[in-house]
LUMLUMBA-884559 format. One record per atom (N, C-alpha, C): residue in three letters; x negated, y negated, z negated. Coordinates in steps of 0.1 Angstrom, whole numbers, plus 5000, padded with zeros to 4 digits. Last residue first. Layout:
<recs>
alaXYZ/...
</recs>
This chain:
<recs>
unk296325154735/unk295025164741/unk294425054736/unk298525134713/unk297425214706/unk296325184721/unk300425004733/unk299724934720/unk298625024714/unk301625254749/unk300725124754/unk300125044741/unk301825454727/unk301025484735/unk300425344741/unk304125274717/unk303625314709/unk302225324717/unk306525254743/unk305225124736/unk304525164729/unk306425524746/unk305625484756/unk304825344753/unk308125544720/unk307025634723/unk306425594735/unk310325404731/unk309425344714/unk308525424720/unk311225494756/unk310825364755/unk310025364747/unk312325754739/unk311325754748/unk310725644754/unk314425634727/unk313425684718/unk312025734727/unk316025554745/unk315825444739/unk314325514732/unk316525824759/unk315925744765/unk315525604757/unk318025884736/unk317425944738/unk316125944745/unk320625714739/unk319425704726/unk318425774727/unk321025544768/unk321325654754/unk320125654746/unk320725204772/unk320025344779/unk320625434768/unk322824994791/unk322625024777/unk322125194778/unk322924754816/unk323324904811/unk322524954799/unk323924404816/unk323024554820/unk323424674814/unk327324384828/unk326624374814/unk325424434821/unk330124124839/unk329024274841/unk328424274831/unk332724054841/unk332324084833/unk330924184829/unk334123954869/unk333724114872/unk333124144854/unk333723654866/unk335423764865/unk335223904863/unk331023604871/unk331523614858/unk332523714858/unk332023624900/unk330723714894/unk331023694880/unk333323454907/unk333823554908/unk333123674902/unk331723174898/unk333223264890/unk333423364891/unk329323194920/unk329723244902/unk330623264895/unk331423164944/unk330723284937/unk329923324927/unk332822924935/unk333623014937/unk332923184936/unk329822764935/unk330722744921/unk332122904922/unk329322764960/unk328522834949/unk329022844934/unk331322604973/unk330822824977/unk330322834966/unk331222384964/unk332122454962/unk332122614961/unk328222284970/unk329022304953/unk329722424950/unk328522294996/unk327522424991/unk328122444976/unk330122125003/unk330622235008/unk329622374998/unk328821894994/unk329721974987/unk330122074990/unk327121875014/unk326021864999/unk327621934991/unk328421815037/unk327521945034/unk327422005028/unk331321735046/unk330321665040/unk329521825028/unk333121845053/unk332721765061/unk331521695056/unk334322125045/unk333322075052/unk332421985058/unk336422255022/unk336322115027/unk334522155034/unk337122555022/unk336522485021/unk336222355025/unk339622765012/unk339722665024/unk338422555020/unk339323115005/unk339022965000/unk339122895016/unk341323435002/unk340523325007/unk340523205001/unk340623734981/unk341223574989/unk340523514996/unk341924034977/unk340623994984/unk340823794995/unk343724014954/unk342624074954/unk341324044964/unk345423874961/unk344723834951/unk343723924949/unk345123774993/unk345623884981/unk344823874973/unk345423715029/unk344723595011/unk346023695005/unk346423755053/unk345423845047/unk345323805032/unk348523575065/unk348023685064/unk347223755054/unk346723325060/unk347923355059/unk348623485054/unk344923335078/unk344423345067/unk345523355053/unk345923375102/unk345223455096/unk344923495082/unk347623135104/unk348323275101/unk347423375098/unk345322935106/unk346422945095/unk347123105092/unk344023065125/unk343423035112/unk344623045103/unk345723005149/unk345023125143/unk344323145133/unk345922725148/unk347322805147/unk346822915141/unk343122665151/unk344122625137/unk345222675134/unk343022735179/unk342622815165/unk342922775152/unk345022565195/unk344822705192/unk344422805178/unk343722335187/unk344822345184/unk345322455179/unk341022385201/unk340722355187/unk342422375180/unk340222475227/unk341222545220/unk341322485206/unk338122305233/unk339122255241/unk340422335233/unk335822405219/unk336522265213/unk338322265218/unk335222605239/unk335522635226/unk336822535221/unk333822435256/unk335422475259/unk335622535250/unk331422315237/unk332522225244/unk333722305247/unk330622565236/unk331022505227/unk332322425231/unk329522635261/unk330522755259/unk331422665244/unk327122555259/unk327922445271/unk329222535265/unk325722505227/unk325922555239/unk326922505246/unk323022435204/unk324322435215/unk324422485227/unk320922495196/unk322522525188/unk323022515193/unk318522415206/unk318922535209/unk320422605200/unk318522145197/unk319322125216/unk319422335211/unk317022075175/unk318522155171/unk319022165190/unk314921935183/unk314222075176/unk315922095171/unk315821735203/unk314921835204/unk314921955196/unk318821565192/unk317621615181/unk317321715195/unk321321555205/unk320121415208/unk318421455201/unk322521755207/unk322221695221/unk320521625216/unk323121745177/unk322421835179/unk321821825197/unk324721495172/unk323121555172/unk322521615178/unk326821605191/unk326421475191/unk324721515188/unk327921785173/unk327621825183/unk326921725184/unk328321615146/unk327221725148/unk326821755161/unk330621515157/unk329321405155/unk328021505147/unk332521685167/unk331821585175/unk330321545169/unk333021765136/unk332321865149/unk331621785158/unk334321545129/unk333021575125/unk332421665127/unk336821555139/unk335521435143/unk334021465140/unk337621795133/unk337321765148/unk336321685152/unk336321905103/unk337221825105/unk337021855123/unk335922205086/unk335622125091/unk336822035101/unk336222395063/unk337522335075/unk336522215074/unk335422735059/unk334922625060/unk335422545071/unk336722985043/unk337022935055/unk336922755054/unk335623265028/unk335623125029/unk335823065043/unk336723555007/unk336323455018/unk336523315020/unk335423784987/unk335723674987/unk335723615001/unk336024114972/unk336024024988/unk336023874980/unk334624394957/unk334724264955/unk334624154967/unk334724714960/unk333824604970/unk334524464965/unk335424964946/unk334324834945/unk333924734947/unk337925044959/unk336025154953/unk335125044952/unk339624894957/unk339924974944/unk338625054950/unk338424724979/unk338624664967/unk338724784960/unk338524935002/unk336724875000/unk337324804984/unk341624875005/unk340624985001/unk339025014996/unk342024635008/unk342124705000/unk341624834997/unk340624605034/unk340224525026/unk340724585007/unk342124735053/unk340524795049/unk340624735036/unk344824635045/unk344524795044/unk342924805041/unk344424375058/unk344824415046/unk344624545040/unk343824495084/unk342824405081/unk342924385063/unk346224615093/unk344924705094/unk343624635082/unk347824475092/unk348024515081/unk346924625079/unk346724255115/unk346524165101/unk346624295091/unk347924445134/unk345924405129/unk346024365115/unk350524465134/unk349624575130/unk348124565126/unk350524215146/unk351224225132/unk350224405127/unk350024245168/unk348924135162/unk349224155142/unk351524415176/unk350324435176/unk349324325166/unk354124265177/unk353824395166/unk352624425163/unk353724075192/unk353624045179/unk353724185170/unk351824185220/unk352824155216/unk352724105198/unk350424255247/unk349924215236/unk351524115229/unk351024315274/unk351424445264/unk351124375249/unk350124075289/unk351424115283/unk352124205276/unk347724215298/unk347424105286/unk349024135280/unk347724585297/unk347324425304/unk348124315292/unk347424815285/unk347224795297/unk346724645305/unk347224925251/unk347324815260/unk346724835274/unk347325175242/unk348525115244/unk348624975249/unk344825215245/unk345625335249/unk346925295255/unk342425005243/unk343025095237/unk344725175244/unk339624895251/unk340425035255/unk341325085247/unk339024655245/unk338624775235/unk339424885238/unk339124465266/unk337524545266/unk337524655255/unk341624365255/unk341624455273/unk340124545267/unk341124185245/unk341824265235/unk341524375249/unk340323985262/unk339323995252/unk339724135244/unk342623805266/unk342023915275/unk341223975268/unk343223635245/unk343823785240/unk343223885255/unk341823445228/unk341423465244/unk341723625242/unk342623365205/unk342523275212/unk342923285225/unk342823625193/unk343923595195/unk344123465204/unk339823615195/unk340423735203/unk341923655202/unk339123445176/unk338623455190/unk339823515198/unk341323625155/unk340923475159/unk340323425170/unk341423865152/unk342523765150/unk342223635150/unk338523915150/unk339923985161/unk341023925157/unk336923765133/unk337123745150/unk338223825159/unk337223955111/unk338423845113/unk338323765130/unk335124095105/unk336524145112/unk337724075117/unk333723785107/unk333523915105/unk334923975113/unk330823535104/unk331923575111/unk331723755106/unk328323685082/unk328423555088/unk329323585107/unk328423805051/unk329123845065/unk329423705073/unk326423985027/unk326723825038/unk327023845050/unk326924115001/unk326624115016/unk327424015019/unk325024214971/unk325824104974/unk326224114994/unk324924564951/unk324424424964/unk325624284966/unk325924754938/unk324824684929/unk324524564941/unk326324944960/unk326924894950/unk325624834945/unk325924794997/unk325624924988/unk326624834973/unk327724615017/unk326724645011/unk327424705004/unk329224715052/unk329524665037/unk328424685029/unk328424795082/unk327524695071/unk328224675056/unk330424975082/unk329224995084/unk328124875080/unk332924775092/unk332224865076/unk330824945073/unk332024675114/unk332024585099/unk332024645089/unk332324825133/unk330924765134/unk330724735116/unk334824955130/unk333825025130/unk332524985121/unk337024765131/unk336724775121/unk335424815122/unk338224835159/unk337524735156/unk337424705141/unk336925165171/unk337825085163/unk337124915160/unk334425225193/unk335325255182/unk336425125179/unk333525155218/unk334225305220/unk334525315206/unk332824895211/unk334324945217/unk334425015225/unk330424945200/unk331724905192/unk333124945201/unk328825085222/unk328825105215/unk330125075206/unk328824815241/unk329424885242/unk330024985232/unk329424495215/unk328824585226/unk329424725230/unk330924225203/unk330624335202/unk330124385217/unk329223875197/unk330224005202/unk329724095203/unk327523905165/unk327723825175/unk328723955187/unk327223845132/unk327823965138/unk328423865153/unk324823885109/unk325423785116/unk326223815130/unk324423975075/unk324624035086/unk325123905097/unk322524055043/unk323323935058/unk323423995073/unk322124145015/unk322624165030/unk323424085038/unk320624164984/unk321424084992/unk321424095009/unk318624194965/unk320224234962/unk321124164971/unk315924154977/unk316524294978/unk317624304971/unk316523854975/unk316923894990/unk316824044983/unk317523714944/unk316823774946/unk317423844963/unk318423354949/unk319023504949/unk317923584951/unk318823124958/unk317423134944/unk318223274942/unk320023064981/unk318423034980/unk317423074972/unk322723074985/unk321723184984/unk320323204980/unk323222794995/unk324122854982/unk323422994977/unk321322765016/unk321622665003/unk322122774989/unk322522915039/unk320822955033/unk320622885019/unk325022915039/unk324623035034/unk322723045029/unk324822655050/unk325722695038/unk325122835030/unk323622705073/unk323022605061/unk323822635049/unk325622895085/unk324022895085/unk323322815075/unk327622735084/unk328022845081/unk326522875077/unk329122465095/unk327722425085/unk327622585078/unk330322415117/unk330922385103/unk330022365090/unk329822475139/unk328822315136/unk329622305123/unk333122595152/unk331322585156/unk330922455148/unk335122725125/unk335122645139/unk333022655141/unk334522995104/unk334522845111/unk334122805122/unk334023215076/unk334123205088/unk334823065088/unk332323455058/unk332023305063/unk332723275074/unk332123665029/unk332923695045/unk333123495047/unk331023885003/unk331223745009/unk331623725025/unk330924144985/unk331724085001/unk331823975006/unk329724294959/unk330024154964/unk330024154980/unk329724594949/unk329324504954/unk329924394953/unk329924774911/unk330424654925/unk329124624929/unk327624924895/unk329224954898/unk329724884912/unk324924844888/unk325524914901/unk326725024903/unk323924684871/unk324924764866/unk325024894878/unk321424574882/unk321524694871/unk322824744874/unk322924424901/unk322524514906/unk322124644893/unk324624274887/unk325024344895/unk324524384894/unk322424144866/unk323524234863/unk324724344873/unk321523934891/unk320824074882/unk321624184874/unk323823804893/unk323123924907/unk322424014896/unk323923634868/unk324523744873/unk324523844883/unk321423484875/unk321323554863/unk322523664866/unk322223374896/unk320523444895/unk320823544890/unk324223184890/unk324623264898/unk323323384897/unk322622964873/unk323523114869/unk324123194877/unk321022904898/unk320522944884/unk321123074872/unk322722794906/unk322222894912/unk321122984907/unk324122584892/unk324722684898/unk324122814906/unk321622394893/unk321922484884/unk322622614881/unk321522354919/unk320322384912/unk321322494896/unk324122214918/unk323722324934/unk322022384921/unk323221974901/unk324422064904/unk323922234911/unk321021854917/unk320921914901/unk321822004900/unk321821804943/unk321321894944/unk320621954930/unk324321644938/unk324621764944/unk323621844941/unk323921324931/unk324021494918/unk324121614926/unk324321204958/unk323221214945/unk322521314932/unk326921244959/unk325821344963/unk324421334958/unk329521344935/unk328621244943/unk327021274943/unk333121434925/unk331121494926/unk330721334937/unk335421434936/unk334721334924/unk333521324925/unk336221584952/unk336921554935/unk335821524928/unk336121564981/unk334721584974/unk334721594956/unk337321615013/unk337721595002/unk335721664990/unk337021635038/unk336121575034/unk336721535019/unk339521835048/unk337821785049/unk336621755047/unk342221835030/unk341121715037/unk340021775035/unk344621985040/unk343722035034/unk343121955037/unk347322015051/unk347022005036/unk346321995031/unk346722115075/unk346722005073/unk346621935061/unk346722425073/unk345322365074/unk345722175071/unk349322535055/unk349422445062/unk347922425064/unk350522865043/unk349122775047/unk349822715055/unk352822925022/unk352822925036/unk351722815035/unk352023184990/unk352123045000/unk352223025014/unk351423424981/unk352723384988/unk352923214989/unk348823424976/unk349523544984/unk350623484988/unk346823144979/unk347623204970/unk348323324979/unk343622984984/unk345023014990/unk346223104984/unk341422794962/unk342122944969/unk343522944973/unk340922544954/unk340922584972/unk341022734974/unk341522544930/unk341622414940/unk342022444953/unk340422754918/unk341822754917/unk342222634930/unk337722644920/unk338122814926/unk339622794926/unk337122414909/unk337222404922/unk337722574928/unk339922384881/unk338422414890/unk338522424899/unk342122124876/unk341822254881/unk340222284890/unk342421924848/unk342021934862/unk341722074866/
</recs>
């Protein structure tokens, strides 16, 4: 049986179908065990952040992106929970301001990459430009760029130049350290509905929604098209993507947290081993603490 990291990473030369992919798939787990599981996985995930951060060779890149009511915010508070927070950066990247588009659309997002020795949490990231934006390509107008004048200047070379921009950062942040993982939590349609649904009827969630959702919804075809080719695009073995089943919570958290201790094992970290010189100045300080 193939782990769940091999399960649901996308491969460089596959053509992504999102339809291939159920939702609510769970291989087996049952949720009554989710939260011993999810416990322990986070347990050893603990133990490797610490080794990041001593080692402070690599970061970690984690990058969250999904339809509305995927579960991106719960996902990230679950799967993070027993992480020490000073080895760890969240960032929740809502549209850009003026500021960003007097730069590049990269600008805002490398400027958050975490330090070495950190883990960073990119809740939506560079990937809204090939996805929002390829949704609602007026959207491409607000970043002045030189060579676009109006919507119909937006052609496939340009969208083809993003994806090799979006390849290019990504490799580059990989060979100085930055270890990518991304997850693209697929949530089902129906089971957008029947969050949104809640979230109406629950008081203490009515501030999740918004009326801007519903015509979100109305593109749902749209963004599947833009998902696929994005993700399409960009998944290298160096910096991949996961297609996370969503529909059901208690696994969605399994999966992320199982894909980011692998990836954290893969890196082989060790603490750092002091020279001898420093080892002999340790003995000489216990020496002094035991003689008070």
């Amino acid at each position: 049986m193939k782990s769940l990291t091999a399960q649901f990473k996308v491969n460089s030369d596959t053509k992504l179908s999102l339809s291939d992919y159920d939702p609510a798939f769970s291989d087996g787990y049952k949720k009554e065990d989710a939260e011993a599981v999810l416990t322990e996985l986070i347990a050893e995930t603990s133990k490797l952040q610490a080794q990041l951060y001593a080692s402070n060779s690599f970061s970690l890149l984690i990058i969250f992106q999904a339809m509305d009511a995927a579960g991106k915010d719960s996902a990230i508070a679950h799967t993070m929970s027993g992480l020490n927070p000073q080895g760890c950066q969240v960032y929740s990247f809502k549209q850009p301001g003026p500021e960003d588009y007097d730069h590049d659309f990269l600008w805002r997002h490398y400027k958050a990459l975490p330090e070495r020795g950190r883990i960073g949490i990119h809740n939506r990231s560079h990937y809204e430009n090939v996805l929002v934006v390829k949704v609602h390509p007026e959207l491409v107008l607000k970043e002045n760029n030189p060579e676009i004048k109006q919507v119909k200047d937006i052609d496939k070379k340009f969208w083809d130049q993003r994806y090799e921009s979006i390849r290019n950062f990504e490799k580059h942040i990989h060979v100085n350290g930055t270890v990518v993982i991304k997850f693209f939590l697929n949530v089902s349609k129906q089971e957008q509905k029947d969050r949104f649904l809640k979230r109406i009827d629950n008081p203490e969630k009515n501030w999740k929604f918004q009326a801007s959702d519903i015509a979100e919804r109305e593109h749902w075809d749209e963004y599947m098209v833009a998902y696929e080719k994005a993700i399409g695009e960009t998944s290298t073995d160096e910096s991949p993507w996961y297609v996370i089943p969503a529909d059901k919570k208690w696994f969605t958290r399994i999966a992320i947290s199982t894909i980011i201790r692998d990836t954290l094992k893969g890196l082989k970290l060790e603490f750092p081993v002091l020279p001898k010189e420093e080892m002999d100045k340790l003995q000489e300080a216990k020496q002094l603490l035991e003689k008070e």
